[in-house]
Phi, psi and omega in degrees: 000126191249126182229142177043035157108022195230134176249132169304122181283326175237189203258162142240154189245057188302143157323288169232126175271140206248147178023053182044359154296283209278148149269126175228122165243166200228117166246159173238004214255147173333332190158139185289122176290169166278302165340285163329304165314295166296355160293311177295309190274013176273345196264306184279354159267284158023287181286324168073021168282156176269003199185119174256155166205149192230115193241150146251071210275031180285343179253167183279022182189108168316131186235144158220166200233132113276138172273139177227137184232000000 
């Protein structure tokens, strides 16, 4: 993975890329972290994609946070 003339020693692993755009991560967990966040926007810069969306289905009432970079 090459980011600003640099090459990344490691892959990111987004959960799902949604129309070769959107970064979709899929959770199960108690509550969307500031970690999950900074993780999303590490993918869209990286990645030079616009647009995150972080679901959660760990709670009693789907919760998701978007990003916009």
């Amino acid at each position: 993975m090459d980011y600003k003339g640099h090459i990344l020693k490691h892959k990111f692993l987004a959960d799902f890329v949604v129309f070769g755009n959107i970064i979709l991560e899929v959770k199960g967990v108690s509550g969307i972290t500031d970690e999950f966040i900074a993780r999303a926007i590490n993918y869209l810069k990286v990645s030079g994609n616009k647009l995150a969306l972080i679901v959660n289905f760990g709670e009693q009432k789907l919760n998701y946070k978007r990003i916009v970079y």
